[in-house]
N, C-alpha and C positions, 0 to 999 in steps of 0.2 A: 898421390893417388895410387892406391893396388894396382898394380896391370892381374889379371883373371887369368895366371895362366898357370894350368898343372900338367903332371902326367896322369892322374887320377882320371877314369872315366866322369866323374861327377865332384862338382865343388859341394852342393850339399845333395845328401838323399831325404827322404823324411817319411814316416810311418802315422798312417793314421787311423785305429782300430774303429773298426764301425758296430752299432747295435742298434737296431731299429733306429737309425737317428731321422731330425727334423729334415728333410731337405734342403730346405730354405738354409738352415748355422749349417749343417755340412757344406754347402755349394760356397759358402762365406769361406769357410776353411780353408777348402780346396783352393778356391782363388785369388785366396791373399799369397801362400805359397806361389803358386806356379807366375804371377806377376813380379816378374824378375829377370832380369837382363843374366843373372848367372846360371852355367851349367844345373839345370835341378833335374831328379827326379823325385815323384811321387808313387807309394804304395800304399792301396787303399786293402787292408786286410778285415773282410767283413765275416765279422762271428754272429752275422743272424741268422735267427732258423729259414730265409728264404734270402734269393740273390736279388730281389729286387730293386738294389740301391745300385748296381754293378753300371747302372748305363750311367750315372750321376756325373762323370767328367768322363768323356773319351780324348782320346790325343798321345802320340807316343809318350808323353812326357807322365805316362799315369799309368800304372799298374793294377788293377785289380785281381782280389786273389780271396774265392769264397772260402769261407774256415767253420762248417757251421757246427762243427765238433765244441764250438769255445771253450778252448781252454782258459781263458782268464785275459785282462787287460798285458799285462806284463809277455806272458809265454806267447801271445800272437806276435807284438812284438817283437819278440825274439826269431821267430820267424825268416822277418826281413832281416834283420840286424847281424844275423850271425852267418851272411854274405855281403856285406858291404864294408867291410875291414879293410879291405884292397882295393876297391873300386870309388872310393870317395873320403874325400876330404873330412867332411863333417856328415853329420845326421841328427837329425830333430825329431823326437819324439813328442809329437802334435797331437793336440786333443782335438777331434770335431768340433766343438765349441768354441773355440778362438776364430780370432778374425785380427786383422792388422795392413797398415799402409805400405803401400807401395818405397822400398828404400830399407826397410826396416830388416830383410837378412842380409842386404850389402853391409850395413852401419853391425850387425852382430859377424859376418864374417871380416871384414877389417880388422875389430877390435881382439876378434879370436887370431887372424894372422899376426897382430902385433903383440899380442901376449902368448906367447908361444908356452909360459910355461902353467895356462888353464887348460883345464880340459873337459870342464862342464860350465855354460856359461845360463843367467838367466834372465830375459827382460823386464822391465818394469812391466808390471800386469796391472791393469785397471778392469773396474765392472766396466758395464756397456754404458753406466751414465756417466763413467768418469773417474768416480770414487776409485783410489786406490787396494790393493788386495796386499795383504801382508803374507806374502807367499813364502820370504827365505824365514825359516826358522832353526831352532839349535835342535842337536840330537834329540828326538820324543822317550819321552818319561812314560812308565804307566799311567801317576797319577793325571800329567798333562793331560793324556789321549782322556782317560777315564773325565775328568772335570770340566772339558769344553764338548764334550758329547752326552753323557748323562747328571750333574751338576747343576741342582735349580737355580735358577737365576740370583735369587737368595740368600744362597751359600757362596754362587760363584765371586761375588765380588770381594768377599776376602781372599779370595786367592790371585785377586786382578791384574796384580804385580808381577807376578811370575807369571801368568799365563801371559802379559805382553812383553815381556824377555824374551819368551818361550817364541812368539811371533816375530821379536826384534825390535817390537815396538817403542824401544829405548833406542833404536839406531835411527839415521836420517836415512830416509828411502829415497831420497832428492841423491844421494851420490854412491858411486860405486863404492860394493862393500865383498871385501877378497875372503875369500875361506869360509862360506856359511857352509855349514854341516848338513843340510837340508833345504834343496830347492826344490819347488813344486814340478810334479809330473805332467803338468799342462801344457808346457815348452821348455824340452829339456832339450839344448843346442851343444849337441856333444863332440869333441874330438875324436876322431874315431881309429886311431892310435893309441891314443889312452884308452879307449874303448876295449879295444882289443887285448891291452891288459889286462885289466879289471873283471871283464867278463859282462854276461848281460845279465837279464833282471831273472833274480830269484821265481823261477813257472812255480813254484809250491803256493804261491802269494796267488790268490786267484785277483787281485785288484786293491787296490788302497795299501798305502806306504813300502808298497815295490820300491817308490820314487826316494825315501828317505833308504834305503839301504843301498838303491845303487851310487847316490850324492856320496853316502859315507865311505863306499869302496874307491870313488872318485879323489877324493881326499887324501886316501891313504897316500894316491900317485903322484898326487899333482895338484894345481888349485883350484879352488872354485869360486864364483863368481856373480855378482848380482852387476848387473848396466842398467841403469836406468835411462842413459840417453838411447838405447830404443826400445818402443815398449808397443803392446798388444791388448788385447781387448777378450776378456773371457768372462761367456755366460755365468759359471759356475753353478753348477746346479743343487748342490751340497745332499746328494741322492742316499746319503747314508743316514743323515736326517731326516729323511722322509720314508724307510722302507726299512724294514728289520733281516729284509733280507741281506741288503745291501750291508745293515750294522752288521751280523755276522760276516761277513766278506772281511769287512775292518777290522773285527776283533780277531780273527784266525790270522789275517795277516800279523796283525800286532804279537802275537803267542810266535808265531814263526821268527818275527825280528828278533822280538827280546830275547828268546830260545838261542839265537846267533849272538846279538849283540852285549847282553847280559841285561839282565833286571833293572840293576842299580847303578848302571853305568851314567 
């Protein structure tokens, strides 16, 4: 058993960008976090045009910090993150929508103390009824992004095959799988050493696949990491399939990655 002891002000810190959210899955959020026998803190950075969520958790263990300028999912983030280099072990970039049991960052900081040479780890994610989510995927294609977002049904299933590689969906999700190229930005449990290498998330990205280029910078350092012995629970609300504002968010981000990563990579 880990003895909890650092010289770090904080074992984990964690960030969790706020927009008009539900109450109800934010307070979930909030309190799956802070139920935890380990040093934590919480920072709640809210990009809505009003602070009316700011009372939602009081307690020194919680930070709130109104931002109604939003800059984008990623650049708030950045925010908290580009002062906790020094002051904490790890840091979790949390989505309002998750929720998770009690045990479940003791079981991810263990597995991160004892693999010292990852530096991005990521839980088994499940919907709220259970069903699995095929979160880790390989570096994104254009045609991938282009064919699971605009691709009628129709057409999509001849491309079925690579689009579940493209998810992993050739891999066992039942066991830890080392080096995926892209984990989901719903629960990213990062070393924050390696952190501090790498750098934070690309602010040009105003939201959607910040989280695959900061995986791939992760990689370059160190390893990366799927656990499926602990896992979480996320709404998913797939908000870029419902709103074209949202699609543009996705597609400028995607123009900015590949612009970096290359096209054809």
């Amino acid at each position: 058993m880990i003895a909890y002891d650092t010289l770090m002000e904080f074992q984990i810190t964690a960030t969790i960008v706020l927009y008009k959210n539900q109450r109800v899955v934010l307070k979930s959020a909030i309190d799956s976090f802070l139920n935890t026998k380990l040093n934590v803190k919480l920072f709640l950075v809210d990009n809505s045009p009003t602070n009316q969520l700011q009372d939602i958790s009081p307690g020194d263990r919680v930070s709130y910090i109104f931002n109604p300028s939003n800059p984008g999912f990623g650049a708030a983030h950045n925010l908290i993150m580009k002062d906790i280099w020094d002051v904490s072990e790890y840091h979790i970039v949390l989505n309002p929508d998750v929720y998770f049991e009690p045990g479940t960052l003791e079981t991810l900081y263990e597995f991160m103390e004892t693999n010292k040479n990852v530096g991005h780890v990521m839980p088994k994610v499940l919907y709220t009824n259970g069903e699995i989510q095929y979160l880790c995927k390989n570096n994104p294609r254009p045609f991938d992004l282009f064919a699971r977002r605009f691709l009628p049904r129709a057409f999509r299933k001849y491309f079925q095959d690579r689009l579940d590689k493209y998810e992993y969906k050739d891999r066992d999700y039942s066991k830890t799988i080392l080096n995926v190229p892209y984990l989901s930005g719903c629960f990213m449990f990062l070393r924050t050493a390696t952190l501090k290498k790498v750098g934070l998330f690309d602010d040009r990205i105003f939201m959607y696949i910040e989280d695959a280029d900061l995986t791939r910078r992760f990689l370059e350092v160190s390893n990366t990491a799927y656990f499926p012995q602990a896992t979480i629970y996320h709404h998913y609300e797939k908000g870029s399939y419902k709103s074209w504002k949202l699609t543009w968010y996705n597609i400028h981000g995607a123009i900015i990655y590949f612009n970096k990563w290359g096209w054809f990579n």
